[in-house]
C-alpha positions in Angstrom: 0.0 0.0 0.0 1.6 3.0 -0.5 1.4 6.4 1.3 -1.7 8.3 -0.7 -3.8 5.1 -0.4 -2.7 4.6 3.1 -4.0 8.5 3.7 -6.9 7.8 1.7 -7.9 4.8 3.6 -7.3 6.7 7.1 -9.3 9.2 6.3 -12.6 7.6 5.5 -11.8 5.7 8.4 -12.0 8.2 10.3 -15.1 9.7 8.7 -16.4 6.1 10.0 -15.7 6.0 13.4 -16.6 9.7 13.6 -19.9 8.4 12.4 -20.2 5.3 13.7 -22.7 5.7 16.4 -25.2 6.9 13.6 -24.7 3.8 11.8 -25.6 1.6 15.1 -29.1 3.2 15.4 -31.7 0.6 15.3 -34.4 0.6 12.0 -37.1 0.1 14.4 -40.7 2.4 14.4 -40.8 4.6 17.4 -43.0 3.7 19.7 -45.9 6.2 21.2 -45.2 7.9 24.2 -47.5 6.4 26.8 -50.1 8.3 28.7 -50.0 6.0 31.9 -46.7 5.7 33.8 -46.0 1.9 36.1 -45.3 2.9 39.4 -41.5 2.1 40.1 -42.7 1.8 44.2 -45.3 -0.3 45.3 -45.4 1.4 48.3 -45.6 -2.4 49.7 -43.7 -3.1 53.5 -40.1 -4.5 53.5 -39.6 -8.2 54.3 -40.3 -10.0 57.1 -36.2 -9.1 58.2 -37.0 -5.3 58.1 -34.3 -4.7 55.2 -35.6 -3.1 52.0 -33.9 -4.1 48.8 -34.4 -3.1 45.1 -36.5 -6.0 45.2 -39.0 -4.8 46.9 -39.4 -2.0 44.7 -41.9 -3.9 42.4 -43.6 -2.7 39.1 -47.2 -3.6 39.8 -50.2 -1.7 38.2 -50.3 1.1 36.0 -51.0 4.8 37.1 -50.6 8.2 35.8 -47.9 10.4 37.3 -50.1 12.2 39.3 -49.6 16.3 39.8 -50.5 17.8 43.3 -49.6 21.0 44.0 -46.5 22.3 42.5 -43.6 24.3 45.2 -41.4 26.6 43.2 -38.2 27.3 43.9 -35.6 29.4 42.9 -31.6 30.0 43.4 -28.9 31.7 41.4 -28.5 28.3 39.5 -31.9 26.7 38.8 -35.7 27.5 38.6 -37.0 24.7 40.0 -40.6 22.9 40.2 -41.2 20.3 43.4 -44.8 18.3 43.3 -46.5 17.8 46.7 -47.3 14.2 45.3 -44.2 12.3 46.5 -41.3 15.4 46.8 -41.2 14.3 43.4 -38.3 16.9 42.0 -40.9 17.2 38.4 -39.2 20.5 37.0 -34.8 22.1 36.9 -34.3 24.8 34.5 -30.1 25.7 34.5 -30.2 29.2 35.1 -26.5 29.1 33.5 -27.3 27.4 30.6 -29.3 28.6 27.3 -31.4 25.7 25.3 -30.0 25.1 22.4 -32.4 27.1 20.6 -31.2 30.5 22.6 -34.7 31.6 21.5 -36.4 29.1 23.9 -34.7 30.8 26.7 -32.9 28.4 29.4 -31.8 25.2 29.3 -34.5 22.6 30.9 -32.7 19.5 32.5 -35.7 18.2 34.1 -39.4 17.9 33.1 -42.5 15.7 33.8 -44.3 16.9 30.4 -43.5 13.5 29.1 -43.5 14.7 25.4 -40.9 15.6 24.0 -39.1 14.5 27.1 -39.8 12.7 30.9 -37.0 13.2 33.2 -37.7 13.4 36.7 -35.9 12.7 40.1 -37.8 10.8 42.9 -37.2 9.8 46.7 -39.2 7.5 48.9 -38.9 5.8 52.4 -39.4 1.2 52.3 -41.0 -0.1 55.6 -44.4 0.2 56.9 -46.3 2.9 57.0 -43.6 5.5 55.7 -44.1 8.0 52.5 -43.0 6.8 49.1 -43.2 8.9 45.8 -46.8 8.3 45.5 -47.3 9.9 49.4 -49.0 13.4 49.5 -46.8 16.0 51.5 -47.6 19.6 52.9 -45.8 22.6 52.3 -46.0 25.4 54.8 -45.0 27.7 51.2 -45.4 27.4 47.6 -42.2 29.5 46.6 -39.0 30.1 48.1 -36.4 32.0 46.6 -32.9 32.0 47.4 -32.1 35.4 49.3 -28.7 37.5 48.1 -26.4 36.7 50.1 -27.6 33.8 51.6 -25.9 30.8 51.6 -28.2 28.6 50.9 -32.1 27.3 50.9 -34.6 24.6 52.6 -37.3 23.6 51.4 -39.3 21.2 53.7 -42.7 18.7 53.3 -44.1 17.1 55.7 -45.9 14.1 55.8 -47.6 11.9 59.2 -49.7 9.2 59.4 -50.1 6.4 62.4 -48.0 8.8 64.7 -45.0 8.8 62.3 -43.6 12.4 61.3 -41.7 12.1 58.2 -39.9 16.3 56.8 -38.3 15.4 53.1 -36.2 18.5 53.2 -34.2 19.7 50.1 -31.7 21.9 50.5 -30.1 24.3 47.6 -26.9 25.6 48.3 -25.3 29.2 46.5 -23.5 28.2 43.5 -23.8 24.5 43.7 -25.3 21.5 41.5 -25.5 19.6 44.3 -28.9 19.7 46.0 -29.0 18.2 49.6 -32.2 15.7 50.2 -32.5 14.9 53.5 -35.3 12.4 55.5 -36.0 13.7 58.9 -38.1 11.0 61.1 -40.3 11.1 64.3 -40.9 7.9 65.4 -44.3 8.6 67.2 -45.7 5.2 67.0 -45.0 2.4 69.4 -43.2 0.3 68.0 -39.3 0.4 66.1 -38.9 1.0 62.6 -36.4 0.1 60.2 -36.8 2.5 57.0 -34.4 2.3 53.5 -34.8 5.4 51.2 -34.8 5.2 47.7 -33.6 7.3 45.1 -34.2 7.5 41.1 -33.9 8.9 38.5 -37.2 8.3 35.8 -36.3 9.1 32.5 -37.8 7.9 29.2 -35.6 6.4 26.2 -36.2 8.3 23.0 -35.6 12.1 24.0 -32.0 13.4 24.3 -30.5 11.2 21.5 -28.8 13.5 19.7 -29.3 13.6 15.8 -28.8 11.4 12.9 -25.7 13.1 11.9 -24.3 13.8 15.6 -25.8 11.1 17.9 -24.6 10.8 21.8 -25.0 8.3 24.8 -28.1 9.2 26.6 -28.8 6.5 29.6 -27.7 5.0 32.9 -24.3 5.1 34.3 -23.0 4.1 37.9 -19.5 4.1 39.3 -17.9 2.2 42.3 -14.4 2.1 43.2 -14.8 -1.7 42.1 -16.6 -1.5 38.9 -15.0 1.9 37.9 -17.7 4.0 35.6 -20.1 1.7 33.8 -22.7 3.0 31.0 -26.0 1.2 31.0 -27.8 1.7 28.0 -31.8 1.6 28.4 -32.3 -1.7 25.8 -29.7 -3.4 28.6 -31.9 -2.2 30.9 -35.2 -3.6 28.9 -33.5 -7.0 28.2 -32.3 -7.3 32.2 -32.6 -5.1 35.5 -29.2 -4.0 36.9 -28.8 -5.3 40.7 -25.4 -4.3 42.0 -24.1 -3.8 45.8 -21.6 -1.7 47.0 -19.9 0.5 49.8 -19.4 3.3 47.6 -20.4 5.1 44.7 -23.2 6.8 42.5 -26.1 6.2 40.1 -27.6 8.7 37.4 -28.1 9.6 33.7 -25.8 11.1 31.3 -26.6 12.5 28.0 -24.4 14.8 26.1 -23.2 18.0 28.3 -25.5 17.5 31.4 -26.0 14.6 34.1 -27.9 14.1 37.5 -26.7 11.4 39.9 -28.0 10.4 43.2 -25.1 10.0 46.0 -25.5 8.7 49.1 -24.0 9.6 52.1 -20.1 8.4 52.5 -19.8 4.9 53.8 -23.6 4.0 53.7 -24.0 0.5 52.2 -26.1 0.5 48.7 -27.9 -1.1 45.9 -28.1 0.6 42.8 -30.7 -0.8 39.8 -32.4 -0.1 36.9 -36.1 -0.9 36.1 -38.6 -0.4 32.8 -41.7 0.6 34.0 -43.4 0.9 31.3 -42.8 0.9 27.3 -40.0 3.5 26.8 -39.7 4.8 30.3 -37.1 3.4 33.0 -35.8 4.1 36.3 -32.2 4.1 37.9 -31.5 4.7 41.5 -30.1 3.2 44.9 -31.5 1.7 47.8 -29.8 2.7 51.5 -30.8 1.3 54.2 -31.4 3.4 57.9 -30.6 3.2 61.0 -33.1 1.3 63.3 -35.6 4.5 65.3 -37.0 3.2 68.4 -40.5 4.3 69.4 -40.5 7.4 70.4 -36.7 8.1 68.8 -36.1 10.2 65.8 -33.7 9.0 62.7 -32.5 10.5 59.2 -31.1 9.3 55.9 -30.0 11.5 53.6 -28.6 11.9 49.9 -27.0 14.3 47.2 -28.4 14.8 44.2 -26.2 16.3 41.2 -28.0 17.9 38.6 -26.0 20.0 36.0 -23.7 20.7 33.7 -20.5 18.4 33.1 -18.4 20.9 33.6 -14.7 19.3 35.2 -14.5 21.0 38.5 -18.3 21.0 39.4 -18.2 16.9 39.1 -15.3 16.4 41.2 -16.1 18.3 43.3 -20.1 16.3 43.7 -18.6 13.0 44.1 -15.6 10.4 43.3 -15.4 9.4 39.6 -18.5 11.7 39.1 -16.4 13.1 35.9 -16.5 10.2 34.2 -19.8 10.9 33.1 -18.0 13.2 30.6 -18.3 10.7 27.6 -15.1 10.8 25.8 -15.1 7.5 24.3 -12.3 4.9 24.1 -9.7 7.6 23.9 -10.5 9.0 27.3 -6.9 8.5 28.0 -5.4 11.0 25.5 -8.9 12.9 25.1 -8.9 14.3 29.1 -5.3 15.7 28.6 -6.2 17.5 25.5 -8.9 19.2 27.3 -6.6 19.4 29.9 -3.9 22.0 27.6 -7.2 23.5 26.1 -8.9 24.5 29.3 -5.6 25.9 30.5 -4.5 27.9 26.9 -8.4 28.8 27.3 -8.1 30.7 31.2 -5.1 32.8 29.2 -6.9 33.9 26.1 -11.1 33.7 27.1 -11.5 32.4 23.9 -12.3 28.7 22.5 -11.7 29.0 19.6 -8.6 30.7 19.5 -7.8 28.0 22.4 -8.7 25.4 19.9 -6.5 27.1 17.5 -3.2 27.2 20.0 -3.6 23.4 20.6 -4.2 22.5 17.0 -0.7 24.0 16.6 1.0 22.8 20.0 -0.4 19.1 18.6 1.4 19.9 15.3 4.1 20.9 16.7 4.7 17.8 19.1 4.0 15.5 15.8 6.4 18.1 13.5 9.2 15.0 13.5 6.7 12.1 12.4 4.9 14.6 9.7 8.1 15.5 8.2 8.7 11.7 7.7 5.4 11.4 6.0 6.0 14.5 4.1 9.2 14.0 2.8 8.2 10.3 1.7 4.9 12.4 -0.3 7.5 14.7 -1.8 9.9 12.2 -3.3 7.3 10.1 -4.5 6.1 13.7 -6.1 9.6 14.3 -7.4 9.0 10.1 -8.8 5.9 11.1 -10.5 6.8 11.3 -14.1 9.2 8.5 -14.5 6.4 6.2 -13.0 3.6 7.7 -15.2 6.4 6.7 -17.9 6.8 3.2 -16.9 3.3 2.9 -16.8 3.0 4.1 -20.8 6.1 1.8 -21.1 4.5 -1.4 -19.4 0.8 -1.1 -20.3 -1.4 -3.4 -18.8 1.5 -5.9 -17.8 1.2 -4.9 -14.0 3.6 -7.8 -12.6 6.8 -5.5 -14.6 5.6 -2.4 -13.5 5.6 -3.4 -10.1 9.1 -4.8 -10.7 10.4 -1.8 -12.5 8.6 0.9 -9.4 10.8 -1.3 -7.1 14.1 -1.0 -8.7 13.8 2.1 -9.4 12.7 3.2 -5.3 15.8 0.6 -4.7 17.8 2.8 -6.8 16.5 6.2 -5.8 16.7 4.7 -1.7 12.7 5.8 -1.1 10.7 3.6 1.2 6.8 4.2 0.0 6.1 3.0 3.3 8.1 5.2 5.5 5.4 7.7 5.7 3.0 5.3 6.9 3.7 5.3 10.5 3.6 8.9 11.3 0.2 8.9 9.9 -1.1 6.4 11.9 0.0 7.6 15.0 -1.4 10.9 14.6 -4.8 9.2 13.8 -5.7 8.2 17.8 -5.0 12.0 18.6 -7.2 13.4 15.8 -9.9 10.8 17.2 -9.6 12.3 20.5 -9.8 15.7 19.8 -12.7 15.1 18.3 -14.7 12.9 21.0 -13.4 15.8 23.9 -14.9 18.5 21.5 -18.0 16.9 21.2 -18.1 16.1 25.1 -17.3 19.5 26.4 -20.0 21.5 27.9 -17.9 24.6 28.2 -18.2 24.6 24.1 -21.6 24.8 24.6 -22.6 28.3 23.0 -19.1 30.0 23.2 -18.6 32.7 20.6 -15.8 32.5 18.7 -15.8 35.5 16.4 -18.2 37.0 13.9 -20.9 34.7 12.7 -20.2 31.7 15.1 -21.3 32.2 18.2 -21.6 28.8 19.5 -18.7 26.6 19.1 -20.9 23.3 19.7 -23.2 24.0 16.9 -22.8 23.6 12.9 -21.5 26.5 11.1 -24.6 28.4 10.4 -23.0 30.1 6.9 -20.7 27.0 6.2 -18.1 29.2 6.0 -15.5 26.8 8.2 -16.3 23.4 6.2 -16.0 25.3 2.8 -12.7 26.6 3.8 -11.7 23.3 5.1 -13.0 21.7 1.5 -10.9 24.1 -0.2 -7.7 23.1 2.0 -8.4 19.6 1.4 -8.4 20.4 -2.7 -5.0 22.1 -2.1 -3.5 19.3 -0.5 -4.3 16.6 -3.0 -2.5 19.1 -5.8 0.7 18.9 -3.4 0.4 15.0 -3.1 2.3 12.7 -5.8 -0.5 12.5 -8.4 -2.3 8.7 -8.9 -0.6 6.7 -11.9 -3.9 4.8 -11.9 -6.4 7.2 -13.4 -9.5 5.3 -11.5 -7.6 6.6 -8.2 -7.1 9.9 -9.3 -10.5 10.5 -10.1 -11.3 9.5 -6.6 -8.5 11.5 -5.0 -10.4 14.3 -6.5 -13.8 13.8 -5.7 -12.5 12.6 -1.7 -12.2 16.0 -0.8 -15.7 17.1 -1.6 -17.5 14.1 -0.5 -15.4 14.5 2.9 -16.2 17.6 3.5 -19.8 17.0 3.0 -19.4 15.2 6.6 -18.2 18.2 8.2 -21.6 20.4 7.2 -23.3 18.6 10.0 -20.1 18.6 13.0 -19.7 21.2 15.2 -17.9 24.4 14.5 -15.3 23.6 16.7 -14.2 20.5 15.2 -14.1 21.9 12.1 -12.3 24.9 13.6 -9.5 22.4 14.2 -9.9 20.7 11.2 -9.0 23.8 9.2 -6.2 24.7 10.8 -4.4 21.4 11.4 -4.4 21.5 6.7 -3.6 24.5 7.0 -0.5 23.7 8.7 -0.2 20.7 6.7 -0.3 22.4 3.7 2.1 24.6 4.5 4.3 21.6 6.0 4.0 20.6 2.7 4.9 23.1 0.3 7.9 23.7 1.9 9.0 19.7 2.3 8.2 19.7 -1.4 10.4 22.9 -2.3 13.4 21.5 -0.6 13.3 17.6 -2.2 12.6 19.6 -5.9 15.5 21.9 -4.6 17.5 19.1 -4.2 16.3 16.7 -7.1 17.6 20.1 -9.8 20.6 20.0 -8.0 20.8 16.5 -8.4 19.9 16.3 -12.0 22.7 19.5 -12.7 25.4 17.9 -10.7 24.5 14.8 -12.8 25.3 16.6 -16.1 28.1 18.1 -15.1 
């Protein structure tokens, strides 16, 4: 193979894997969003023992997801909507964040609308006679807003019933995505109890998927210091129901630039698990159990509830391995210390695209040695060009001597075809990752660059950046040693185009870095072809001297 084919091949490889998501997407109708949600709590007593499982959370019946009165709060971070039915957490709009139609005004995370999307966050207590998400609470208020300069805000329900006080009390906190849910209990009844809590996540299967063109992972994910981070996808979770213990750890949802995760308290043991509860609709969560509350005794459990960006520092900063759930493929490895130099470059210049741009060029920079391998190899087989379009007028059809003849004469000339191979595929794994981080970084997410692009996450919206790119791409196959077989020639012309279509449909910042790595190619080499013709004349005149 030698080195155009090889770059030919790698590039619609990559096209491929930068695509290959799209191509896994299932031919399959989409279903109809039901109108009746399966409860995911039974509300049912523990076992006979006293300890609640995710087993006992069963999926009996049918029933609507029922509205009481709404609580709305508000912080410098989210507008948020809490139902008296359950504590349910039904409504988080990111105060931070625009939707990515700007027009539609912030960023909703969270919604029990169920079309386009259902996405909510529920609690509940197992054991007898204690609330669960179908329970009716009280609210002494039905708005609180988070006063300047306070630190942070409660927001308490109350629920009693057979002398046992239960307060579900949330707690917001200034410049946070963490939201404190806490279970305060008075044991009033005469007898102990032995409560678990529950907490889910409900969140249907077909909204948040991305586009044809761009798709991205929306589903479960959990991490222990076991397991590490584990994606589930939501057909696992219809084929089998995830039952996994631990000491440690978190469960949630990821989709592309957001998460929410429920944590529970440090050292408290856990089961986390998935169910379907009904066609399209599933839930994720984790089951702790309580300390024992003697009659007359009061007890709490608590939990923290992430919901927000993925932004680096806020998910360390929530939990342990909490910034996993930034999605950057296989490549993780090379892809977090790329974002690692951008983010950095970025807090110097308050620009990502011009971040973007510094990279691109430290990256070609730190490659400069291999490229100029691969380069040099191009240019001699450039320099090679005419003698082999000779051989082939010479030879005809008879390609067993031609192949002999291009041999000799790289034996005679000391080229290695092949020598530019390597370098190329290197570079390949880095191009890869720069491309999964851009696509997995929030901060991306509606940052100007200049002029007509103001969101770096979004297509081009004059195609300016992937016509340029095109154009760069044309260039570059005029400084490549020209095709002796006309068949590849004609598709060494038309690859260009056809690649660039691709890049109508990625986001601006990809193509941002796209641009300027050919750019830097192409000037790379022009100037690697100079010198080997520079040398080749000087060749040919000390020859006829």
């Amino acid at each position: 193979m030698d080195t155009r084919r090889l770059i030919l091949f790698v590039i619609f490889s990559f096209s491929i894997m930068m695509l290959w998501d799209s191509w896994q997407q299932k031919n399959k109708p989409i279903a109809p969003a039901q109108q009746e949600i399966q409860t995911p709590v039974s509300g049912a007593a523990a076992n006979s023992a006293g300890v609640a499982t995710a087993n006992n959370i069963t999926t009996e019946g049918s029933f609507k997801l029922e509205r009481g009165q709404r609580i709305q709060v508000s912080t410098d971070l989210f507008q948020a909507e809490i139902d008296t039915v359950g504590g349910d957490l039904r409504h988080l709009t990111l105060n931070k964040h625009l939707a990515a139609d700007v027009k539609q005004g912030n960023f909703v995370l969270m919604d029990d609308a169920e079309k386009p999307m259902l996405y909510v966050a529920q609690t509940g207590l197992l054991g007898a006679s204690l609330p669960n998400h179908k329970s009716l609470f009280t609210s002494s208020a039905t708005s609180y807003i988070l006063a300047d300069g306070a630190a942070s805000q409660e927001v308490r329900l109350s629920w009693v019933n057979n002398g046992i006080a239960v307060d579900k009390v949330y707690t917001f906190h200034r410049g946070s995505y963490v939201i404190d849910v806490n279970y305060q209990i008075n044991n009033g009844s005469a007898a102990a109890i032995a409560p678990s809590a529950y907490y889910q996540i409900v969140h249907d299967s077909l909204s948040n998927q991305g586009t044809k063109m761009r798709p991205t992972f929306t589903g479960g994910a959990y991490f222990t210091e076991v397991d590490k981070f584990k994606k589930v996808k939501f057909a696992d979770m219809e084929k089998e129901n995830l039952s996994k213990t631990s000491k440690d750890g978190w469960i949630g949802v990821i989709q592309q630039y957001f998460a929410s995760a429920w944590i529970p308290n440090t050292g408290a043991s856990r089961e986390f698990y998935t169910k379907k509860l009904s066609d399209n609709v599933f839930a994720v969560g984790v089951v702790t159990p309580a300390s024992s509350i003697a009659a007359g005794a009061k007890g709490e459990v608590s939990a923290k509830l992430f919901a927000g960006p993925q932004t680096n520092t806020d998910l360390a900063a929530a939990a342990p391995g909490l910034e996993y759930a930034v999605d950057y493929g296989w490549l993780t490895v090379l892809a977090k210390p790329l974002f690692w130099v951008l983010s950095k470059i970025h807090a110097l210049v308050h620009n990502w695209g011009v971040a973007i741009i510094l990279v691109t060029i430290l990256i070609k920079a730190a490659f400069y040695p291999l490229s100029a391998t691969s380069y040099r190899s191009m240019a001699q087989m450039r320099e090679m060009a005419p003698r082999l379009q000779a051989m082939k007028e010479k030879f005809g059809e008879d390609k067993q001597k031609m192949q002999q003849a291009m041999m000799e004469l790289y034996k005679t000339e000391k080229i290695n075809p092949m020598s530019g191979c390597l370098p190329i595929l290197v570079q390949v794994p880095v191009f890869i990752s720069f491309y999964w981080m851009l696509l997995g970084t929030v901060e991306l997410r509606h940052a100007p660059f200049f002029g007509w692009i103001q969101d770096l996450s979004a297509i081009d919206p004059w195609y300016v950046l992937p016509i340029l790119m095109g154009a760069t791409m044309i260039i570059q196959t005029y400084l490549n040693p020209p095709p002796t077989d006309p068949i590849q020639a004609k598709v060494m012309k038309i690859m260009p185009i056809v690649f660039s279509a691709f890049f109508f449909f990625f986001p601006a910042g990809l193509v941002l870095y796209w641009l300027v790595n050919n750019v830097l190619s192409i000037a790379q080499q022009w100037y690697v072809n100079k010198t080997i013709h520079a040398a080749a004349l000087a060749k040919k005149g000390n020859a006829k001297k």
